[in-house]
Structures are given as structure tokens and as C-alpha cells.
N, C-alpha and C positions, 0 to 999 in steps of 0.2 A: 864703945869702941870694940869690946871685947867681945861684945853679942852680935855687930856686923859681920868680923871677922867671922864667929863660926856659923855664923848665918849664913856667909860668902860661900866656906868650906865645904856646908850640909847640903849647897845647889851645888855645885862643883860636883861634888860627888854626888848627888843623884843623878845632876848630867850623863856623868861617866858610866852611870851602872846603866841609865837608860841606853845609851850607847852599843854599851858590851850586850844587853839582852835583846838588842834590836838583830845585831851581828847576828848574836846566838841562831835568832828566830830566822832571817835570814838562809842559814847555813844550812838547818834545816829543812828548808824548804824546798833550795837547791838540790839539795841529796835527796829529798822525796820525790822532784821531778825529774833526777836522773835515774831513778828506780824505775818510774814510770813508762819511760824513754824507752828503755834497755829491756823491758816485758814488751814494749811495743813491736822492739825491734828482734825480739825472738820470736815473736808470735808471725812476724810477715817471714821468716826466715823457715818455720816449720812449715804454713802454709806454701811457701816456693815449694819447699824439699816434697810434700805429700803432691804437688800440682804436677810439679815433673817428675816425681815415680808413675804419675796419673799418664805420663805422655811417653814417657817411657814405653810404658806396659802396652798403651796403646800402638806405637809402632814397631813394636817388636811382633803383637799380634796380628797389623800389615803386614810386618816385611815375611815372617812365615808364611799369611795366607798369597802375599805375591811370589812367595817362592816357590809354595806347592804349587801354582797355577803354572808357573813357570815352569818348570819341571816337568805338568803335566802335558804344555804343549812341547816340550823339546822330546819326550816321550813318544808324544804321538808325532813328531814329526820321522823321528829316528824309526818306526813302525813302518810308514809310509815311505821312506826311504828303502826301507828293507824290500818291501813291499816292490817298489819299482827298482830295483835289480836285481830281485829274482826274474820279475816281467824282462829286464834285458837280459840276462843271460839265456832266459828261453827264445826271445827274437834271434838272440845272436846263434845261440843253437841249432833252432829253424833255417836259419840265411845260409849257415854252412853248408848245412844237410842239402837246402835248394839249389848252391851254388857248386857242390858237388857233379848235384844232375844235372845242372846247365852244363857244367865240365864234362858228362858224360854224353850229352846230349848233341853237343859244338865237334865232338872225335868223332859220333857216327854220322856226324852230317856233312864233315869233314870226309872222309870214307866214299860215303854215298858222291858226294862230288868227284872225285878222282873216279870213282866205277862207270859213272856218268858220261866224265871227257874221255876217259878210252873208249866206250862203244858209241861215242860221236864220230872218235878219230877215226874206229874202224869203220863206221858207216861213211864216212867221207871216202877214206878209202875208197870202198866199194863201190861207190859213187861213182870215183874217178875213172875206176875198172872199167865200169857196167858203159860211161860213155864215152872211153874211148873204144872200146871192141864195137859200140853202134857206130860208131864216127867210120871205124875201119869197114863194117859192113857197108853201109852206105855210101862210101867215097864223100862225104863232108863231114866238115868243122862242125863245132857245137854252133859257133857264130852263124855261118852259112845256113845251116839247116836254121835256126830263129827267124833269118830274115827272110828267107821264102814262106815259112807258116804267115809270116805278118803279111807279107805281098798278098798271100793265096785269101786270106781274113780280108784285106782290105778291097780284093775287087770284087767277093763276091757279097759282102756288106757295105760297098760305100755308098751305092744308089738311096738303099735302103737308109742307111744313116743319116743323109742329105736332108732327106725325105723328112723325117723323124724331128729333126735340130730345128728345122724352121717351121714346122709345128709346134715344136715345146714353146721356139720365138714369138711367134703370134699369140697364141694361147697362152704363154707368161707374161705377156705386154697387155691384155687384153685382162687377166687377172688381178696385177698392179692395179693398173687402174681403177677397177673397181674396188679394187680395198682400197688403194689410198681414199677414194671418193665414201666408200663408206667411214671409214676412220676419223675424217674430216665433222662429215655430219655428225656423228657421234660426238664427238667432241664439243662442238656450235650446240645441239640438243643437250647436250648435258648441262651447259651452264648457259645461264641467261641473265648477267648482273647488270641492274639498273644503272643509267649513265647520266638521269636526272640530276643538275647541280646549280649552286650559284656560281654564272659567270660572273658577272659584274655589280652585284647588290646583292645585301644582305639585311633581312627584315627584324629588327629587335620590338619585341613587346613589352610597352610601359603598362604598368597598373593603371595608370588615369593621364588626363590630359595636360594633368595641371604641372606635370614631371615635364612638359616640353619648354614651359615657360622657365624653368629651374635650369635645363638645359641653354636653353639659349645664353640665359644670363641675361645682366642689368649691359646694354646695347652693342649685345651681344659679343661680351665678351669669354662666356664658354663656351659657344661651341666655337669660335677662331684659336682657345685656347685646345680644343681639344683637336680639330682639326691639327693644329701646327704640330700635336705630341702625335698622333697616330699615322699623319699621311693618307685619310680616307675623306670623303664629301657628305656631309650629313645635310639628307634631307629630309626637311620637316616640314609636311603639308599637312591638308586638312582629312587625313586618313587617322580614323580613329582607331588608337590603342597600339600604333607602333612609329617606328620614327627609323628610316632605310638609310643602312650606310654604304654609301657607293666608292667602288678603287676598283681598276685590275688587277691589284695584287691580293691573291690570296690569303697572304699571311697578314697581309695589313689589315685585312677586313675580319679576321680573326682577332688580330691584340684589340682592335676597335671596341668589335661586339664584348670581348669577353672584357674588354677596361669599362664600358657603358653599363654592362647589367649590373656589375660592381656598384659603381656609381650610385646606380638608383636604387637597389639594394641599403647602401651607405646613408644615402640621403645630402650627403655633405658634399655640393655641385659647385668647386670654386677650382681655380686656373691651378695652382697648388695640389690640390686634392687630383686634378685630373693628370696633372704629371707623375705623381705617385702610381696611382691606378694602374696609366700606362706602363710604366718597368712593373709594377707586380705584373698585369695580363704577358706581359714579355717573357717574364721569369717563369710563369704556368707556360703559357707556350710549350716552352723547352720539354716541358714532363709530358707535355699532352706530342710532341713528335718520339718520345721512346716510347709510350703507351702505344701508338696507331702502329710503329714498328715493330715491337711483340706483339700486334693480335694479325699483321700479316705475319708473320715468320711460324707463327701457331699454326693461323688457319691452313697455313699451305706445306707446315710442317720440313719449312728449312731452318734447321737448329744448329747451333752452334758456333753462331756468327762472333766475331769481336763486337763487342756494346759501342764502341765508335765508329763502327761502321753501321750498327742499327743507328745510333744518331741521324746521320746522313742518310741511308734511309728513310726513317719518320719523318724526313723534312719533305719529301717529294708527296704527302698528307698535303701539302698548301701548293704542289707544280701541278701547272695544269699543261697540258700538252691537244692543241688543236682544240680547246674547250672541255677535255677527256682528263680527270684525275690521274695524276701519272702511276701515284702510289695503285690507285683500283686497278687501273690498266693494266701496272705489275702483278696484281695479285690474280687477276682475270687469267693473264698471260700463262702462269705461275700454272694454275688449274689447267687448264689446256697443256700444256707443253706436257704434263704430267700424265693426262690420259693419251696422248697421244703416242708417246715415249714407253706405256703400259703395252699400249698394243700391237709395238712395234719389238719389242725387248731390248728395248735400250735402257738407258741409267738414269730411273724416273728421276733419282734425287741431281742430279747432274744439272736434267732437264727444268725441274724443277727451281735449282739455284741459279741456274743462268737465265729463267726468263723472269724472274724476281728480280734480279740486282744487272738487266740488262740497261737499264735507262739512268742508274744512279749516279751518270755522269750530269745529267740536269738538275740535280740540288747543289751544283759547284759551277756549271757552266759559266753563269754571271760573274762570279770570282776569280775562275783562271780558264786562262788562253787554250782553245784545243776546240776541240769536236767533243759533244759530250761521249762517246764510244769512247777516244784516246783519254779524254778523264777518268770515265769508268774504270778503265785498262789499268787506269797508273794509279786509283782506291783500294782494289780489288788487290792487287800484286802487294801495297802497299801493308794492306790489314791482311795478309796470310791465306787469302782464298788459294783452293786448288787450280792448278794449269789448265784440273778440265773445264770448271765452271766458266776458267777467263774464256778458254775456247767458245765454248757454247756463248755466251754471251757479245763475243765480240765481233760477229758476222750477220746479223741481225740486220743490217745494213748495205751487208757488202762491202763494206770498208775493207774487210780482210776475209781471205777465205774461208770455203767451208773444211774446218781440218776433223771432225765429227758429226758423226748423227746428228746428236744433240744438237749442235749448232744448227742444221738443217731444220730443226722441229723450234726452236728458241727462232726462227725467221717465220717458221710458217707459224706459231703460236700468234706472231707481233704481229702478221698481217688478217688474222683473224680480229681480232682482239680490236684492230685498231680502223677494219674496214667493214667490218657488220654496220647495219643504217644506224644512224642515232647518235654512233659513238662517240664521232668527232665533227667539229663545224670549224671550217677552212678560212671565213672570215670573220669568226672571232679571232682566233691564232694572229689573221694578218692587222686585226685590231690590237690586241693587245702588244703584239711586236713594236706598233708604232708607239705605242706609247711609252714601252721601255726605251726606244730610240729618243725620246725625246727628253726621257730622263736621266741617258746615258749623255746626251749630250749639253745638258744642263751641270751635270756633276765631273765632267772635265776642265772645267774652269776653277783656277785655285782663287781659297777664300769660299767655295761654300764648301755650307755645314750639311748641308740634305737639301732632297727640294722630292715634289712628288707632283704626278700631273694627275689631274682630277679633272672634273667637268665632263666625263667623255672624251681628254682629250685639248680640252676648249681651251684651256688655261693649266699653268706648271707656275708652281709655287717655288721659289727657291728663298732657303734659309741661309746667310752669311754670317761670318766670324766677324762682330763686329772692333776686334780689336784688331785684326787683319785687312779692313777692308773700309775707307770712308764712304759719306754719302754721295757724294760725286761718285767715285768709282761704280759705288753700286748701282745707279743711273746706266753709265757706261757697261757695265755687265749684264745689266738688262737688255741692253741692244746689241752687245755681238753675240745673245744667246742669238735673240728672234734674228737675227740673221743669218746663224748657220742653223736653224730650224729651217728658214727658210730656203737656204739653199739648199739643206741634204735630203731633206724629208718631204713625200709629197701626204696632202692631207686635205681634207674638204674645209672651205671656211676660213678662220684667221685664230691664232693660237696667241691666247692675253699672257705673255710674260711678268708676273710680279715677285718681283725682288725684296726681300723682306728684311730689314739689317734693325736690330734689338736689340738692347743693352739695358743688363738688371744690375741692381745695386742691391746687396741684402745684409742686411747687421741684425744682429738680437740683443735687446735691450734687457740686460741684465740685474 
């Protein structure tokens, strides 16, 4: 019992010293890793302290060398200052000195005038002396005596005079004339611009033949698709390597050609693709009438136009006037009124700008009411042109007088220009009239959407809103077309009215 006990005792207490010497160990070990710590943390504290003397030192020796630089230019600027008012006080120096002798120079000229109107006054004087004592010698007035030297002049030079005036008359009329006649030729000689054009067809070249089968489409559904998007007549026969698109309208045969050679280019000939085509060739269009209207306004050297009025402008590139380009016609005109204006010493550029923008009532005619002149009139006035050019431009016709030269030479320019052989064909003009007549009166009737006559003529396509309009009606509006064709318009043959009424449904399957 006695040997448990301190059996008990002798673990108890080695527990206890185990214990205490673990502490011990412990304690120490703490205290060796906070010695550790605290060397660590002097060591990053000297390294700061030497880092930032490091940056210190370094922008101290900046802020010096930016200060000397500084310095050196407030130096030289202060130099340079000096510099320029010494140079002012010598100008101002100089100015006085100059303004001096302008001051001395304005007193003796000053002088000089006053010595001047006295021995005016006294020569009037004497004047007055000298004819009244002849007035007295002679028994007349100064008056009296004038009008007998004229009497005694006029009878014994008026024969001769007579004589003289209706020589210079003859012989200046006889002069005129042959200038003007040479002037003319001159002018005709100097320019001779080709008047070669498509009136009515336009010939596009395929790579091969096998593009016409592509065209047509599966029974013939693109070229109806393409015809409906352009407004022109494609036709396709057995002429190899091109395929002719026929319309009177110039610009339609334009989007035509220029949406086809795309096409075949593309290669991808479907109803879709050729509506696309069509508004891209429409959108070039537009670039291709400011193009044609900067290289007239170059060539004929009238600059400085408003850009919306070149627009308008570039569009008379697609008017044709009597079969005659109206845009060339301007530009022809444009050349002549110029030389002609040269030889005469008138105001070439005047001459110039009014027989250039004398017809630019015809790219608007179709669209607003007037005489193309009174359109031109109300463009011109509109976009800031000068009073003279409206002048010259606006009598070309006779509509309105001649109030200048110019205007006189901008008449005889247009009648040059536009009655040389070749220039113009009279029944093309009355062809194509009838056919805008007949498209004019297709597009009076509400509910269509466009329509265009093709064939020659033969036949007028008209497109309906078909959500404005059913098929019955459209029936009906095919027949009081062909009847006020019939009535207003005379024309060889018989005109096919078709009525076209179409309705798309389009979703994308997403």
C-alpha cells in the first residue's frame, strides 16, 4: 500500500516537472522567435530608410536640374523680351520722327493750296475782266456770241456731216455683220462634240450564253422579276454575247444595265438577289449624277456651285431633250457661249454659267408645275446663284427679255448647239413624249404603286397596292386606264394594259 502510494507520488511528480520543463521549453522558444521577428523587422525598416534617402537624393537632383532648365528658359526668355522693346522703342522712335514730317509735310501742302485758290480766284477774275471788255467791244453776251460760232459750225459742216454719219451707218452695219458671221463660225469650228447616243436600247455583254438561261430563270421567273424591279424590256434573242435592254427612260436603262452586270458578276440570279441589286444600282446612280456633274462644272470651268444644285445638275446625265443629252447639250452650250462672250468682251464666266444651268429646269419638270425656264428660275434663285447668271439664263427662250449680253449669247449659244445636223431627232422627242403620257396617265389613278410602258410603247405595266386595291377593282382599273389612253392619246396600233396586283408573305425561321 505504501509502495503505490509513492509509486503514485513519484508519477505525479515527474508529471508535474514534465510539465514545467515543456512550459520552460516553450517560453523559450517564443522569446527566440520574437528576437527573430524584431531583427526582421529592423532589417525592412533600414532598407525603407536607405531606399527613400535613394529617392530622395534622386529627386532633389530632378528638381535642381528642372530648375536650372527652368531658369535657363525664363532667362532666355527675359533676353528676348529685352530684346523686343528695344526693337519697339526704335519703331516708336522712327514713327515719330516719320510723323513729324508727315506734320511738316500736310502745312506745306496745306500752303500750297491756299496759294493755289488765290491765283485761281485771281485768274477767274481776269477771266471775268478780259470777257466782259470783249462783250463791250463787240456789242454781245458771252451767250449770244456761243450760239452764232455754233449756227456759223453748223452750216457750213452739216452737208458734210450728213455725208459722213450714213457712211460710218453703212459701213458699221456691213462690219457687224461680218463679225458677228465670223464669231459664229468660230465658235461652230472650234467645237465639234459627238451627239452619237442610246435612244432607246442598251446592249450589255454576257461572258457566255449559258448566263441567259440563268437570266430567264426556271419559267421565267427572273427576268419578270427583274423587269418588275427596273421598269425596262429585256430582250433576249439569238444574238450572241449580249442581251438588249430596251425603256425611254434613260435612267431606268441605267439602274437596269448597272443592276445586270452586277448580277452576272455575282452569279446568284434569283427574284430576291435582283431586288437587292436594283436599290444597290439606284444608290450608285446617285454618285455616278455628282460625278458627271463635277467633270461638266471642271471642264467648262464654272466653280463654285452649291453641291445640291450640282445634284440636280448630274441628273440631266440621264434627260434627253429631242434625242440630244441635255447634260452634253449644257456643256456644248457652256463652250460656245464662252468663246463667243471672249470675242465679244463680255463676262465669259456669266456666259458661261448661264448656258450651263440654262435647261436645269428639265431634271424637275416631271415633278413640279411650271415651264422648265420658270423651274430653273425658282433652283437658281433658290441655291444662291447671282442675278446675272439668272439673267442670262432665263431668256434663252424668250420667255423673258433680253436684260444682257449674256443673255443674248446663252440664246444664240442654245441655237447653235441645239440646230447643227445630227444634234436633235424631232420624232424621237414626239416618241418618247407619248410615252411618258401614257405613264402619266397610268399613275393618276390611286392605288398604283408604279407602272412603266415598254414594248415600244405597245403595252404599260402597272403595279398595285395590293392591300389598297382588290382584284375586281384591278380588272376595273385596267379598263378606265385603256380608255383614257384611248381618248387622250393618239398612237399607231392598240396599247395592252396589264394590271399587276401581288401580295408577299415573308417570315424567317428562326
Amino acid at each position: 500500500m505504501f509502495t503505490k502510494t509513492v509509486l503514485a507520488l513519484a508519477v505525479m511528480a515527474g508529471f508535474c516537472l514534465g510539465a514545467a520543463i515543456g512550459y520552460w521549453l516553450r517560453l523559450v522558444l517564443l522569446r527566440a522567435r520574437k528576437n527573430s521577428l524584431e531583427i526582421e523587422v529592423q532589417k525592412i525598416v533600414l532598407d525603407a530608410q536607405v531606399e527613400a534617402k535613394t529617392v530622395v537624393e534622386k529627386a532633389e537632383t530632378a528638381a535642381k536640374e528642372k530648375i536650372a532648365a527652368v531658369e535657363s528658359e525664363l532667362k532666355e526668355k527675359e533676353e528676348k523680351l529685352t530684346r523686343l522693346e528695344t526693337r519697339v522703342f526704335t519703331r516708336e522712335e522712327q514713327l515719330d520722327k516719320k510723323q513729324n514730317e508727315l506734320d511738316s509735310e500736310v502745312a506745306a501742302v496745306k500752303s500750297r493750296i491756299e496759294e493755289v485758290r488765290a491765283i485761281k480766284e485771281k485768274a477767274e477774275h481776269l477771266l471775268a475782266e478780259r470777257s466782259s471788255e470783249l462783250a463791250k467791244v463787240a456789242g454781245l453776251s458771252k451767250e449770244q456770241a456761243l450760239q452764232q460760232l455754233h449756227a456759223e459750225l453748223e452750216r457750213e459742216a452739216g452737208d458734210d456731216l450728213m455725208m459722213r454719219v450714213a457712211k460710218l451707218e453703212r459701213d458699221g452695219m456691213e462690219k457687224l455683220e461680218r463679225r458677228a458671221k465670223e464669231i459664229l463660225t468660230t465658235a461652230i469650228h472650234r467645237l465639234g462634240n459627238s451627239v452619237a447616243s442610246d435612244t432607246m436600247a442598251t446592249a450589255v455583254t454576257i461572258p457566255n450564253d449559258e448566263i441567259k438561261g440563268k437570266i430567264i430563270g426556271k419559267e421565267g421567273r427572273n427576268i419578270k422579276a427583274f423587269e418588275r424591279a427596273t421598269g425596262v424590256e429585256v430582250i433576249i434573242d439569238d444574238t450572241p454575247g449580249s442581251i438588249v435592254l430596251s425603256s425611254f427612260d434613260p435612267m431606268r436603262r441605267a439602274v437596269a444595265r448597272m443592276a445586270l452586270e452586277n448580277l452576272i458578276l455575282d452569279g446568284r440570279i434569283q427574284p430576291a438577289k435582283i431586288e437587292e441589286a436594283a436599290d444597290k444600282a439606284r444608290a450608285d446612280i446617285g454618285k455616278i449624277i455628282k460625278e458627271k456633274a463635277d467633270a461638266a462644272c471642271f471642264e467648262t470651268g464654272v466653280l463654285n456651285l452649291d453641291p445640291r444644285l450640282m445634284t440636280v445638275l448630274g441628273r440631266l446625265h440621264f434627260r434627253t431633250s429631242f434625242g440630244q443629252s441635255v447634260l452634253q447639250h449644257s456643256t456644248e452650250m457652256a463652250h460656245i457661249a464662252g468663246m463667243i462672250a471672249e470675242e465679244l468682251g463680255a463676262n465669259v464666266q456669266v456666259a458661261k454659267a448661264g448656258a450651263l444651268l440654262h435647261d436645269i429646269g428639265k431634271a424637275l419638270d416631271h415633278e413640279v408645275q411650271g415651264t422648265h425656264v420658270e423651274i430653273g428660275r425658282r433652283i437658281l434663285q433658290k441655291f444662291g446663284v447671282s442675278e446675272e447668271v439668272v439673267k442670262a439664263m432665263q431668256a434663252h427662250h424668250e420667255e423673258y427679255p433680253y436684260e444682257t449680253v449674256e443673255s443674248i449669247i446663252v440664246q444664240v449659244a442654245d441655237s447653235i448647239s441645239g440646230g447643227r445636223p445630227g444634234a436633235r431627232r424631232d420624232s424621237v422627242e414626239n416618241y418618247l413624249k407619248r410615252l411618258g403620257d401614257i405613264e402619266e396617265i397610268a399613275n393618276s389613278f390611286a392605288g398604283v404603286e408604279k407602272c412603266y410602258a415598254i414594248s415600244a410603247g405597245r403595252e404599260v405595266r402597272v403595279f398595285v397596292k395590293p392591300e389598297e386595291m382588290t382584284d375586281f377593282q384591278s380588272r376595273e382599273l385596267a379598263r378606265n386606264i385603256a380608255n383614257r389612253i384611248e381618248n387622250e392619246l393618239k398612237y399607231p396600233g392598240e396599247v395592252k394594259v396589264n394590271v399587276i396586283r401581288e401580295s408577299r408573305s415573308i417570315e424567317f425561321a428562326r
